[in-house]
C-alpha positions as CSV (number, residue, x, y, z in Angstrom):
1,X,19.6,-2.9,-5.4
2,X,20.0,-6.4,-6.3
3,X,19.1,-9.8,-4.5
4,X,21.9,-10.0,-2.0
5,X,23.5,-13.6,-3.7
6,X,22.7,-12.7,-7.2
7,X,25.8,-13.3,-8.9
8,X,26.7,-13.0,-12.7
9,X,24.4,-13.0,-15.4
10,X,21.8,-14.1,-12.9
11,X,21.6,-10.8,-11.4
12,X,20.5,-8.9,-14.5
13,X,17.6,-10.9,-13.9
14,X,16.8,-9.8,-10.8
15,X,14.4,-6.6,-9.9
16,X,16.0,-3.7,-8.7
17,X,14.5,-2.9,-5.5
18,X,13.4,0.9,-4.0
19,X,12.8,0.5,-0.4
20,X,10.8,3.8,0.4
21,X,11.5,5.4,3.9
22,X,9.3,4.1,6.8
23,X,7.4,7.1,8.0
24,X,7.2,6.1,11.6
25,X,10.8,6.6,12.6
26,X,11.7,5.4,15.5
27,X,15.4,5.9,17.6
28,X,17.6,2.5,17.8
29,X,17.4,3.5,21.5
30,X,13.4,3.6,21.4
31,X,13.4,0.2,19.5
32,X,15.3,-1.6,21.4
33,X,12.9,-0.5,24.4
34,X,9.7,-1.9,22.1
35,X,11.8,-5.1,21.5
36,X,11.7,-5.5,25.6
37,X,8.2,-4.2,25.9
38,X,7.3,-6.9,23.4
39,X,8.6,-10.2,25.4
40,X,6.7,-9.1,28.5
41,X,3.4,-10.9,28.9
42,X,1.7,-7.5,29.1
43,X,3.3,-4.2,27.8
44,X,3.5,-1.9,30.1
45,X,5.5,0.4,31.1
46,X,5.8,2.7,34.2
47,X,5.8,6.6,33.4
48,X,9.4,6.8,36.1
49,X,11.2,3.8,34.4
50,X,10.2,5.2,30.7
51,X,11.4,8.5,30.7
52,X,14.9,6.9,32.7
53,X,14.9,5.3,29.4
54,X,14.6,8.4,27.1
55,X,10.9,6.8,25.6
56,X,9.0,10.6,25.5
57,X,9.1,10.0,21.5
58,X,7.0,7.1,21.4
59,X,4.2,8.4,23.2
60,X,4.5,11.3,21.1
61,X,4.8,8.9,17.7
62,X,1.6,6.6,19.3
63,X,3.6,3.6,19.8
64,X,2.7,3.7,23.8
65,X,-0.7,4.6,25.0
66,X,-1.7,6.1,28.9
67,X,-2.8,2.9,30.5
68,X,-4.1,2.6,34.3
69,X,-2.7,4.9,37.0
70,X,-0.8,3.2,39.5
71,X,-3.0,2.8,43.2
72,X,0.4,2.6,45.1
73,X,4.0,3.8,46.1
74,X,7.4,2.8,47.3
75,X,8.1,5.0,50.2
76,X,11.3,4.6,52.9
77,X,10.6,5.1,56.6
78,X,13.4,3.8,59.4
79,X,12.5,-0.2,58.6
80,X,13.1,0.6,54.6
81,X,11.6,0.9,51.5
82,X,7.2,-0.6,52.3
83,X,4.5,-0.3,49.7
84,X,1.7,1.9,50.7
85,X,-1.9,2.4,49.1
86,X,-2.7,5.5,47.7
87,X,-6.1,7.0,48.4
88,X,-8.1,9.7,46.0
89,X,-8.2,12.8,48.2
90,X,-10.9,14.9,46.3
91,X,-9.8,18.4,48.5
92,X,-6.8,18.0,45.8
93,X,-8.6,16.3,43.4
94,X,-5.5,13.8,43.2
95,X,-4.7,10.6,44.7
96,X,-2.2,10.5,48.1
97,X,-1.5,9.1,51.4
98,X,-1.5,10.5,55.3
99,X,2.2,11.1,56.5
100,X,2.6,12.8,59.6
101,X,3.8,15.7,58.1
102,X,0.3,15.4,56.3
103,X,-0.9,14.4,53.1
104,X,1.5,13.4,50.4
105,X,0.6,13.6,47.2
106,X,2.9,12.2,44.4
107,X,3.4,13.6,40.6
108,X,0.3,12.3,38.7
109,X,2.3,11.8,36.2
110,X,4.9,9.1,38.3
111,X,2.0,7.3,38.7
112,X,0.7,6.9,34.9
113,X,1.9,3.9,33.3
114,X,1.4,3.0,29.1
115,X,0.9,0.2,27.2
116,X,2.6,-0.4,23.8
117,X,0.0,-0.7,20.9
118,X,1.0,-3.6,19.2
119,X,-1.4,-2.7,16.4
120,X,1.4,0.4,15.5
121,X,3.9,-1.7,16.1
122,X,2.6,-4.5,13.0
123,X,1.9,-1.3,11.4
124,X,5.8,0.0,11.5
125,X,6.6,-3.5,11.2
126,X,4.7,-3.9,7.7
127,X,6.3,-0.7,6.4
128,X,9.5,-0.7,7.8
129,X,9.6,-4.2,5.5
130,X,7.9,-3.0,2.5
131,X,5.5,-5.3,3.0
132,X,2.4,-5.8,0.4
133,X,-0.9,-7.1,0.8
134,X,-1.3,-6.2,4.3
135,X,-4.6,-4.8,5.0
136,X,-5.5,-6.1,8.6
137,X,-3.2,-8.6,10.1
138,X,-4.2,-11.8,10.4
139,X,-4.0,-13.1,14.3
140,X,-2.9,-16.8,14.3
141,X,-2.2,-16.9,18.3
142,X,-4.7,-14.6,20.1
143,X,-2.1,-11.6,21.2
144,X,1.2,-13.5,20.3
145,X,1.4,-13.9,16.8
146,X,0.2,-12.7,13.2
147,X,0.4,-12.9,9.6
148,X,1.6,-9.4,8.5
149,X,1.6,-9.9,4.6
150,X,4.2,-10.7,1.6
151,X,7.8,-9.7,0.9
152,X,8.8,-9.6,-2.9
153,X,12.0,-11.4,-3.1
154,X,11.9,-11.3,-7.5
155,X,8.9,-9.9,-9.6
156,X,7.4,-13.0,-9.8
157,X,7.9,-14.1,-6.1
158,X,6.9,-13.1,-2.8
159,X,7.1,-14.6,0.8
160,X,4.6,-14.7,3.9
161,X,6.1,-12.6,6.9
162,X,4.7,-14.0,9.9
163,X,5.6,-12.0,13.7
164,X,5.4,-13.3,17.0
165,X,6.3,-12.0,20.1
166,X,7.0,-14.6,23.1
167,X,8.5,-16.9,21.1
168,X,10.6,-18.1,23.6
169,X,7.8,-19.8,25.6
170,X,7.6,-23.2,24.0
171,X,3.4,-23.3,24.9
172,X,3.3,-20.2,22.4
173,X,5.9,-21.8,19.8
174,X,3.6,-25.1,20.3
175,X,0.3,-22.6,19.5
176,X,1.9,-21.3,16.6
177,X,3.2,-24.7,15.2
178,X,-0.6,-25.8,15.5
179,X,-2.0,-22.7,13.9
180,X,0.4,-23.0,11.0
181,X,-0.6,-26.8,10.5
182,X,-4.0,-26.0,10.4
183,X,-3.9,-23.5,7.5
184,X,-3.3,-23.7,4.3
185,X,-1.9,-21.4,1.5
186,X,0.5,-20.0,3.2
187,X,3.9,-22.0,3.1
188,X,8.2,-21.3,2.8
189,X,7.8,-17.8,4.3
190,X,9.7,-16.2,7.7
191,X,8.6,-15.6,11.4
192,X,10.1,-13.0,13.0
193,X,9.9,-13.0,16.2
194,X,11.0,-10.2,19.5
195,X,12.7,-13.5,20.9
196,X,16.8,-13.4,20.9
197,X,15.5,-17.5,20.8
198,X,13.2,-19.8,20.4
199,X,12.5,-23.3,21.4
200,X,14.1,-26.6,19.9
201,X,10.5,-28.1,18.6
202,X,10.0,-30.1,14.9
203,X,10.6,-28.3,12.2
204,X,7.9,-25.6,11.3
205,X,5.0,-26.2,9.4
206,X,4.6,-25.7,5.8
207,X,8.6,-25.1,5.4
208,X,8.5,-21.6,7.6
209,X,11.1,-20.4,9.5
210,X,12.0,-18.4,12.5
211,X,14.8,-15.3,12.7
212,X,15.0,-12.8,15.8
213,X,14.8,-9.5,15.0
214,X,18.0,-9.1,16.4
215,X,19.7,-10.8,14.1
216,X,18.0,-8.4,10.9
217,X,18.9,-4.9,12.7
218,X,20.8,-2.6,10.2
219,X,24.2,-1.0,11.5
220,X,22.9,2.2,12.0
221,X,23.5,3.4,15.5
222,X,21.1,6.1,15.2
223,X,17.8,4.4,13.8
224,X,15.8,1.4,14.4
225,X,16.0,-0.2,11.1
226,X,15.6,-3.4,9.5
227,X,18.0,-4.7,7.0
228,X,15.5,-6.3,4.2
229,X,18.4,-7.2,2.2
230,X,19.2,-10.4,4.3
231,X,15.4,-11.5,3.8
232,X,16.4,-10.9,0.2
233,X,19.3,-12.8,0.1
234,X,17.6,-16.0,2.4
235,X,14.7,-16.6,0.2
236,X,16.7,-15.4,-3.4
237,X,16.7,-18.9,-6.1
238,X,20.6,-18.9,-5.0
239,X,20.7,-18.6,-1.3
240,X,21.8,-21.3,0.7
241,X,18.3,-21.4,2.7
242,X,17.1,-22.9,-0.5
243,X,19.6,-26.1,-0.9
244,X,18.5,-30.1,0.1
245,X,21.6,-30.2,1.8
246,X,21.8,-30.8,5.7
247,X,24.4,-28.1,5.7
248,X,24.6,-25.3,3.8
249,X,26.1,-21.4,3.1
250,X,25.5,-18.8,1.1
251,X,27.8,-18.1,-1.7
252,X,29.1,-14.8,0.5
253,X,29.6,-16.5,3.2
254,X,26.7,-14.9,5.2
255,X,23.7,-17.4,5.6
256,X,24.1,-20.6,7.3
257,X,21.5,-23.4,7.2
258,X,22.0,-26.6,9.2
259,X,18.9,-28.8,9.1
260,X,16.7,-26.2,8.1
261,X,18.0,-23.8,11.0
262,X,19.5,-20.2,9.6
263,X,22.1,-18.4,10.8
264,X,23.1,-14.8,9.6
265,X,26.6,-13.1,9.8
266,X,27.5,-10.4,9.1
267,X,30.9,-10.0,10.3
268,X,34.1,-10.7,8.0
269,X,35.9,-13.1,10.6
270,X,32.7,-14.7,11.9
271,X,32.0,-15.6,7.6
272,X,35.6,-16.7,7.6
273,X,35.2,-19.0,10.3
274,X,31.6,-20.1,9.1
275,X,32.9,-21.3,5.6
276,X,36.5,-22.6,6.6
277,X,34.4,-24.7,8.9
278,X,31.8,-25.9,6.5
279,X,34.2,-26.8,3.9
280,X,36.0,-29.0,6.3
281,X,32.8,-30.6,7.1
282,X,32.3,-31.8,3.5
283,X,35.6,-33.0,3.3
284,X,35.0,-35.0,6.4
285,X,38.0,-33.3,8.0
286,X,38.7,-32.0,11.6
287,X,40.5,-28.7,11.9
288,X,42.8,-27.1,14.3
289,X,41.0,-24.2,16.1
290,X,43.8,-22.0,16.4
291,X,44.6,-22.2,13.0
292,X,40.5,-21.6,11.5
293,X,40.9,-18.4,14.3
294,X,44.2,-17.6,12.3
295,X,43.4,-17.8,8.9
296,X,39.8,-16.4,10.1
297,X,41.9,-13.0,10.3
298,X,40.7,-13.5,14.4
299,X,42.5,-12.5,17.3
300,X,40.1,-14.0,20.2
301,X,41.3,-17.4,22.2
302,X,38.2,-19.3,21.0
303,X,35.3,-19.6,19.2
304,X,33.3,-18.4,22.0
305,X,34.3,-14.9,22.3
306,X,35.1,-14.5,18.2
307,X,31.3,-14.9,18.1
308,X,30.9,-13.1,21.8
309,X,28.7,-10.5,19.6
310,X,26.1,-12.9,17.9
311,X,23.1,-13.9,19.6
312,X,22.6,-17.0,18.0
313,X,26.2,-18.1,19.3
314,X,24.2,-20.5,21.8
315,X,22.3,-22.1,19.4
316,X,24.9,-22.5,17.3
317,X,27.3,-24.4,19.1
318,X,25.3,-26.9,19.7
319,X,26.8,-28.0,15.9
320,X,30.3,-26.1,16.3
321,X,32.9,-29.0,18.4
322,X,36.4,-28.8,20.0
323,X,38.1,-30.9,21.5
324,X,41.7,-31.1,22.6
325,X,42.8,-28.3,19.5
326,X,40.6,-29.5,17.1
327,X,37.3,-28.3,15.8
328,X,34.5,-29.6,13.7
329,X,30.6,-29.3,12.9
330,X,28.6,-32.4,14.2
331,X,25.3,-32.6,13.3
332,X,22.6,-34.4,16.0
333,X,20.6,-37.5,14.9
């Protein structure tokens, strides 16, 4: 498979890639759960609320590990639903509390909570990217963030893939930005991060950048995956990521760069939109919304719900105007 924007003859150049299967399979349903479990200061996760979730596989797979054993219970009596201690009741060798219709004692297994091990998470993370020269990840922020190894984008390059989870938080962004300053050889790779967003801060050191997972999930609706190809196309010699301009797309349309941000589409009318806008924008010309929607092939009102689906919509139009019909990227001072 070649680099996403290799055109031409340049394409013969480029190495055709064999992405090997990721062992540790896990269900888009499942993955989506770990991307929640992620952004949550600690992991956990009750035994009730996981199996409500259909989550049995990745205790089986070793994603989630038995953690503590919850001490308490939600019971209803006439005034409502009131918390109430559990004691260990060693006649039954389980724990309980006094009812008058005696003791109660609830399924040990409604009280066991786990805890997602976020080493076998970096682990599926590394192979479900390919990833080489991993070995043992490198913590830059003390259980928020690591340097998982290089992606080969050609045979004589390769990127640093960096994860954090959290991202959101600007005191962990802030840690990051820090821990990135204050080390060198390391420089023009990617953080992913479990965030649908991160904070506005100064650009990242050493000329990394940040993408949310979200936005690199394949189509499949059955399997968690990862499509590598768009970290192929945003760090391949002819991706728009890689231009001096303030604004800048891909030559399919799919990779958007303003001031070092990225956006990724995927989407035939969202690319339409995209590159009808950003050719207006070099011409210095304003455009009439219902017309870009038109010739966009788009049937929505507005830009708004034409990109209803993308999760970097809020970021983005920050740079995307209208006003009275017209439309336009701005960029901010």
């Amino acid at each position: 498979m070649t680099a996403t924007f290799a055109t031409g003859a340049f394409a013969c150049l480029m190495p055709r890639k064999q992405h090997p299967a990721n062992p540790l399979r896990i269900s888009r349903r499942d993955g989506t759960l770990l991307l929640r479990l992620l952004e949550q200061q600690q992991p956990v996760i009750t035994h009730d609320l996981l199996m409500g979730l259909a989550g049995g596989d990745l205790i089986s797979g070793g994603a989630l590990k038995a953690e503590s054993v919850s001490t308490s219970v939600m019971v209803m009596d006439d005034d409502g639903p009131r918390a109430v201690d559990l004691e260990w009741i060693s006649d039954h060798r389980a724990y309980g509390y006094f009812s008058p219709d005696g003791y109660i004692l609830p399924d040990p297994k409604d009280l066991q909570s786990y805890k997602l091990d976020v080493a076998w998470w970096l682990k599926w993370l590394a192979s479900e990217l390919a990833l080489v020269d991993t070995g043992m990840p490198y913590e830059l922020v003390k259980g928020e963030a690591w340097d998982l190894g290089n992606f080969w984008v050609t045979r004589q390059s390769k990127v640093p893939i960096l994860f954090a989870r959290r991202l959101k938080h600007q005191s962990i962004a802030k840690k990051l930005m820090e821990a990135l300053t204050n080390r060198a050889g390391r420089s023009g790779g990617l953080i992913l991060t479990s965030s649908k967003r991160s904070p506005e801060l100064a650009e990242w050191p050493h000329r990394f950048r940040v993408m949310s997972l979200a936005d690199l999930l394949s189509h499949d609706p059955k399997w968690f995956r990862l499509d590598r190809d768009i970290i192929d196309g945003m760090f391949s010699p002819m991706s728009g990521g890689r231009s001096a301009e303030r604004v800048s797309l891909s030559s399919d349309f799919r990779t958007l760069v303003i001031d070092g941000q990225m956006w990724i589409f995927r989407g035939e009318i969202q690319k339409n939109i995209i590159h009808l806008l950003v050719e207006a924008f070099r011409k210095g010309e304003r455009l009439r919304t219902s017309d870009v929607l038109r010739k966009a092939g788009s049937q929505s009102p507005d830009f708004a719900k034409a990109f209803k689906n993308n999760p970097s919509w809020p970021r983005l139009n920050r740079y995307i105007k209208t006003d009275h019909g017209f439309c336009w990227i701005e960029l901010r001072d």
